[in-house]
N, C-alpha and C positions, 0 to 999 in steps of 0.2 A: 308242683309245676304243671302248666295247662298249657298244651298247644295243641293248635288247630292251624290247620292249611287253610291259605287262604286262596292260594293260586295252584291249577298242574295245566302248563300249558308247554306243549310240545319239550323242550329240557329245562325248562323253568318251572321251578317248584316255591313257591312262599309259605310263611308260617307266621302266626303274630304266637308269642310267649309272655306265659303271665304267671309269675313267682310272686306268690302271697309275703305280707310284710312278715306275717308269722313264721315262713320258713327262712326269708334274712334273717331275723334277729335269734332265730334258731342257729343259722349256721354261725354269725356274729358270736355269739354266745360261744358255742363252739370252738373256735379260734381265738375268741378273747382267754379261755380258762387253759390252751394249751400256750397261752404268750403267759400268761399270768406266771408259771415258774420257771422264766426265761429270763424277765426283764428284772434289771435293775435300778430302780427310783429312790431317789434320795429322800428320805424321812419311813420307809415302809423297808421291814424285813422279806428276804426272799420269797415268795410266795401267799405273803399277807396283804397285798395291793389290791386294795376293794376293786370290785369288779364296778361298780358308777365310773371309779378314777379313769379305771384301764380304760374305759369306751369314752370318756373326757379326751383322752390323750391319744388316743390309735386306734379310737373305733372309726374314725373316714377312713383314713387310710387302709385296712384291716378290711372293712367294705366292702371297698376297690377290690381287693384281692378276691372278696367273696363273689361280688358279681363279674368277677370273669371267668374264676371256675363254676359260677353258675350258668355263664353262658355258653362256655366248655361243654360242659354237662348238657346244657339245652341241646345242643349241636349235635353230640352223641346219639343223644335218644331219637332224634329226628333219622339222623341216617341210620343205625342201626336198627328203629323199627319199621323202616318203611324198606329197607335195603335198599339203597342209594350208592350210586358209584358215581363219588365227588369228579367232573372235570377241573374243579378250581375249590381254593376255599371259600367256604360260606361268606357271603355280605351280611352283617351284624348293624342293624339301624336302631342305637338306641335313643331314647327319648329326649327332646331338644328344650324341653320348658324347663327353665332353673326350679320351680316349684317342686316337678315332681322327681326329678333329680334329688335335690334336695333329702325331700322322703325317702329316698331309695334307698341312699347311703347315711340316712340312719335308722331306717326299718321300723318308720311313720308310715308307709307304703308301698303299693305291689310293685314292683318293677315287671314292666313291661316293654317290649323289644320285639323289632322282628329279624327274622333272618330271611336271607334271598339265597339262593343258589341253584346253581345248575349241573345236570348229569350228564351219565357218557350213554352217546348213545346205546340202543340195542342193535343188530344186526345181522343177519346170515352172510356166513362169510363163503360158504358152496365150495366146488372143485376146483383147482388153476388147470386142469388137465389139460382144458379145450381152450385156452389162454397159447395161440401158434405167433412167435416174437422171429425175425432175422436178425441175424447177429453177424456184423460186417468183420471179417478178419482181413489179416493180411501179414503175408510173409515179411521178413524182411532181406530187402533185394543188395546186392553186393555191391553197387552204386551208393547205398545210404552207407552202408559202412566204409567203402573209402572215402566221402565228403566228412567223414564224422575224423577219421585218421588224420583226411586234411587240414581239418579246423583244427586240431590238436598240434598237428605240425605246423600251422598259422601263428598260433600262441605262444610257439618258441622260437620262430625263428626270427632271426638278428634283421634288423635293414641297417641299411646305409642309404643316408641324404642324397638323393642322386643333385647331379651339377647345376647349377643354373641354366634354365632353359630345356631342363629335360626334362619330357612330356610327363602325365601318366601314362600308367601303364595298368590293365587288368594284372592284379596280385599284388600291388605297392600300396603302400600303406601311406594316406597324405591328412595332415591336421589343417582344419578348418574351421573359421569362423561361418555364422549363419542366421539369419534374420529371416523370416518366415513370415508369412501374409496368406489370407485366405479371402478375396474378394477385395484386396486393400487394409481387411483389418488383419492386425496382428492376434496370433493366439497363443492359449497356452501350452508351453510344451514347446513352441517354435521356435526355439531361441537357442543357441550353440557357441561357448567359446572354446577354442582350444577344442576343437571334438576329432578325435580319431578314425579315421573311416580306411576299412579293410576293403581295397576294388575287388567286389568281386563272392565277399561274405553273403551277402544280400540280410544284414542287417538293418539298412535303412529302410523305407518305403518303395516299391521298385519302380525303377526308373533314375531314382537320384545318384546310386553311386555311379551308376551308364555312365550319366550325364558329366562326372568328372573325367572321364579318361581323356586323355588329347591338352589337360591343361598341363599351365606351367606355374611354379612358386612365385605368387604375388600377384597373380590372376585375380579377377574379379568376374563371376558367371552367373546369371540370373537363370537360377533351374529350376524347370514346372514337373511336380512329382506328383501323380495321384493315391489318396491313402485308399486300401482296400476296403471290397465294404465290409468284407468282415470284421475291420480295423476294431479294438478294444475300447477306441473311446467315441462312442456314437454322435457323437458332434462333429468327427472329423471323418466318418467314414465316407467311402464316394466320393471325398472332398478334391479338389484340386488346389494345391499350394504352389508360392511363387515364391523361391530363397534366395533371397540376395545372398551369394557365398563367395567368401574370399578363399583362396587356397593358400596357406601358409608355409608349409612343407611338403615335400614331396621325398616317398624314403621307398627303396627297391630293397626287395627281401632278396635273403640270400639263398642260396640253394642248399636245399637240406635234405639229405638220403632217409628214404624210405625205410631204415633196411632192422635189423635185430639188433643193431648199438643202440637206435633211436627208442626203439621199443624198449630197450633196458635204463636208459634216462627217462621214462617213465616207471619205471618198475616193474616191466614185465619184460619176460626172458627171451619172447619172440615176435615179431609180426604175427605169427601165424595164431599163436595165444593172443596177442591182443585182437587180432581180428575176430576172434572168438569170443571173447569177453566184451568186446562191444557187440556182436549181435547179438547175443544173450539179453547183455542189457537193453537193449532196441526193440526184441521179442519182447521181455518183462513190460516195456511203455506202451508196444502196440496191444498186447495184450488185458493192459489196464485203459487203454480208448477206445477196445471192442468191448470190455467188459460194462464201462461208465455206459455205452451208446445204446446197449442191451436192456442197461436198468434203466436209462427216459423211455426208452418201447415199453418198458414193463411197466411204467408208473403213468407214462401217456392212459394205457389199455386200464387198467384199475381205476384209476380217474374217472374213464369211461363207462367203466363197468359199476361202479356203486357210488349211489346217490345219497345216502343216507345224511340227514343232520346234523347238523354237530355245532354245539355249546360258541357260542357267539363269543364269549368273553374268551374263551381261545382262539379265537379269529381276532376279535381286537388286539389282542397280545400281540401277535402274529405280523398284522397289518401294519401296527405301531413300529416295529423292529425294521419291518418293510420299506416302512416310507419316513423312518430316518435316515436311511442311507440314498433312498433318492433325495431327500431335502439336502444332503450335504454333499450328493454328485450337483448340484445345481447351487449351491453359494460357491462352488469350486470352479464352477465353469465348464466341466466335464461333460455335462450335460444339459439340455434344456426341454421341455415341453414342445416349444415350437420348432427346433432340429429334429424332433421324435414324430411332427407331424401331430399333436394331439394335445389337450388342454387338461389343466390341474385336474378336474373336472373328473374327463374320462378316464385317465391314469390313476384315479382314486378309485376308482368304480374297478378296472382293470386288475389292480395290485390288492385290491379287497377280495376280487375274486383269486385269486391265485391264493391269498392267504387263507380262503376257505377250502382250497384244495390242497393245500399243506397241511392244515390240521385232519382235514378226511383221512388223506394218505396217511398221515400221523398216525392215526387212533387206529386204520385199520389193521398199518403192518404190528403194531402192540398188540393187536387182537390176536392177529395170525402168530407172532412170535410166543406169546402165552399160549396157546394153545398148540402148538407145537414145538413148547417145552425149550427154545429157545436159550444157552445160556452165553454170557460172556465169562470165562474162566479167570481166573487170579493171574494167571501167565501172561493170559492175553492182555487183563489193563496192567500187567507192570511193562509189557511190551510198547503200548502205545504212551504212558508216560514214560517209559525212557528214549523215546522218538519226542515225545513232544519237550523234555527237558534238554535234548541234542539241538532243538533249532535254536533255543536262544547259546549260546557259548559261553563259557564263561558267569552263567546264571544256573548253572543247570539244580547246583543244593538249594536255591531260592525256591524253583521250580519246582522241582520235587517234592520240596516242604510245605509249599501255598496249595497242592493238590492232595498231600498225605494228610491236611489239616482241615481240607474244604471240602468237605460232601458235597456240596452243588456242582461244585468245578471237578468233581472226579464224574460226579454223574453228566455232567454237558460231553466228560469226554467220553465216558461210555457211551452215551445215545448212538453216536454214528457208527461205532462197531457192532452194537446191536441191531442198529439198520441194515448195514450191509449184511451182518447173517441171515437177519428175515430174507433180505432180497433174494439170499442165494437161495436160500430154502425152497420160496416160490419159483425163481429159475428151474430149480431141478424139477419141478412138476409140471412145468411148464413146457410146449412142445418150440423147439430153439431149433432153428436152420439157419446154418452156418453158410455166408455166400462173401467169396473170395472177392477181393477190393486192390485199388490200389494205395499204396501208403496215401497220395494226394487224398483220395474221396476219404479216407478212414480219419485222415487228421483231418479233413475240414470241419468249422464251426458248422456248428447246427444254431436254428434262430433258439432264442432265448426263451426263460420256462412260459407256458402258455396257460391261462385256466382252461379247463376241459368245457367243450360246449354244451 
């Protein structure tokens, strides 16, 4: 076997291969005399099947088999003499002329082939010492825990249809019809039958529930509600809408004691314990949106800080993944180019670049977690697959089974607890000041992932 590079340019490496007819029909030879006391052919004793016949009948196919573990073999020898750290597998170009095809596979001929592939980059990865992140906390205030009591006590308590001609009221629960419009045209998402609205939840977009209070059952009220701009679906943010809404019912809640009966119709023995165990659970959430807000400053700054290369055909992967899901916010309606302010164009250019800044980050927190021995334990992924078998219900042995059976799908779900441990790793080296917030600033959205400039 003969290879010779024929490219090394920046993680792009070529090779043409050239496997003599002599060593096909050697390895042919080969495989045909260990099929030889295998097969069984009707007029030929076990083992007595001329070796012309055998390659008459299963020497193409038999071939086949040889030149792929020849090309196997090529591939081999190429990365382990050159020590090569594959980012993808090798692209294998073999020859397109039926002529020499032909020859190949039956070793009238050299077969020759080239391979393409690209490597991981090299890099200095330095200290995080001098890597200074703020890290936004925030207590949790005794106001959030009793709207959280109150929402709870919301969800059980009874109404009664107040009379006709009795108004709303902030806290009455009223069902509505609603037709929605945004400059005249209707969108998606705008439309409501039968929709239950708690005065007072701030479940709607604010302004709309306001806007009920004072009606009566069988009302008809045209209400202009603007969606925030942080709104989820950025076609509708900042927007102002106009709801044609009819009010259908009107129901007054009834009065329901705060007190340790209520708390034990939930399952717990006191107010005082449940006040507890909600802010427990409240700390746990703030503390996982000071945690998330810490690793974008961490990933913003590393982004920054290393420039280094990296293998384009993981960037096409990448970008691919990317901008299928913006092609499918945009035949949904969700979203558009021209609500975004910007054309196919630049949002290609835009989304390419962030996917070359995912695979950087990629490769480098793999670097950093290899080399500071990084592991994810057995505990730990039976722990995240029996979380991820709990979200489906009902499915959970399917689940369990399609992950205990699929390497690929245990490792997708290992990556991001691999992630998160690099992250914390570099946290801790990192210099982190802790600066007191309010619930508002800690939960507000932050704009969306950026490439680094």
């Amino acid at each position: 076997m003969q290879v010779t590079e024929t490219l090394s340019q920046g993680l792009k490496r070529e090779y043409n291969v050239v496997v003599s007819a002599g060593d096909l029909a050697t390895k042919l030879d080969t495989q045909l005399s260990d099929l030889k006391n295998k097969v069984r052919i009707n007029g030929f004793r076990p083992g007595k099947v001329p070796m012309a016949h055998l390659k008459r009948v299963y020497g193409r196919s038999v071939m086949a088999d040889v030149v792929q573990e020849t090309i196997n073999a090529a591939n081999k020898q190429i990365i382990d003499e050159n020590g090569l750290r594959l980012a993808m597998e090798p692209k294998v170009e073999l020859p397109t002329e039926r002529d020499a095809i032909d020859a190949a596979l039956e070793a009238r001929g050299d077969l020759a082939f080239k391979v393409a592939l690209e490597i991981l980059p090299q890099f200095e990865i330095g200290e995080f010492s001098d890597i200074a992140l703020e890290k936004p906390v925030a207590e949790v205030e005794d106001a959030e825990v009793e709207r959280a009591i109150q929402n709870l006590a919301d969800s059980r308590r009874a109404y009664t249809e107040r009379p006709a001609g009795e108004k709303v009221e902030a806290g009455d629960k009223v069902t509505i019809d609603f037709t929605g419009k945004i400059d005249g045209e209707p969108f998606e998402g705008g439309a409501g039958t039968d929709i239950e609205v708690n005065i007072g939840s701030k479940t709607f977009i604010p302004g709309f529930e306001d806007a009920l209070i004072g009606a009566v059952a069988g009302e008809r009220r045209d209400i202009k509600a603007t969606f925030p701009e942080n709104y989820s679906v950025p076609t509708l943010a900042g927007k102002t809408g106009d709801f044609d809404t009819t009010i259908k019912t009107v129901s007054k809640g009834e009065p329901l004691e705060l007190d340790d009966e209520f708390a034990k119709s939930l399952g717990v023995e006191t107010m005082d314990a449940m006040r507890a165990a909600i802010r427990e659970r409240m700390g746990a959430e703030h503390a996982r949106v000071s945690r998330d807000k810490v690793k974008r400053k961490l990933l913003d700054a590393l982004a920054e800080r290393y420039k280094f290369d990296v293998p384009q055909g993981l960037v096409d992967q990448e970008f691919n993944q990317i901008w299928t899901q913006v092609e499918n916010e945009q035949k949904s309606g969700r979203s558009s180019f021209e609500a975004e302010g910007t054309t196919e164009e630049a949002a290609r250019a835009e989304y390419r670049a962030i996917a070359e800044r995912r695979v950087r980050l990629g490769l480098l927190l793999a670097e950093v977690g290899t080399r500071a021995e990084v592991k994810i334990s057995d505990e730990e992924m039976t722990q995240a697959l029996i979380a991820r078998a709990r979200a489906y219900p009902g499915q959970e042995k399917e689940v369990w089974d399609f992950y205990r059976n699929n390497q690929q799908a245990l490792a997708e779900l290992r990556a991001p607890l691999y992630e998160e441990k690099v992250v914390d790793h570099i946290l801790s080296l990192a210099k982190i000041e802790e600066r007191k917030v309010s619930v508002e600033e800690l939960t507000r959205v932050e704009d969306e992932e950026k490439p680094a400039a």
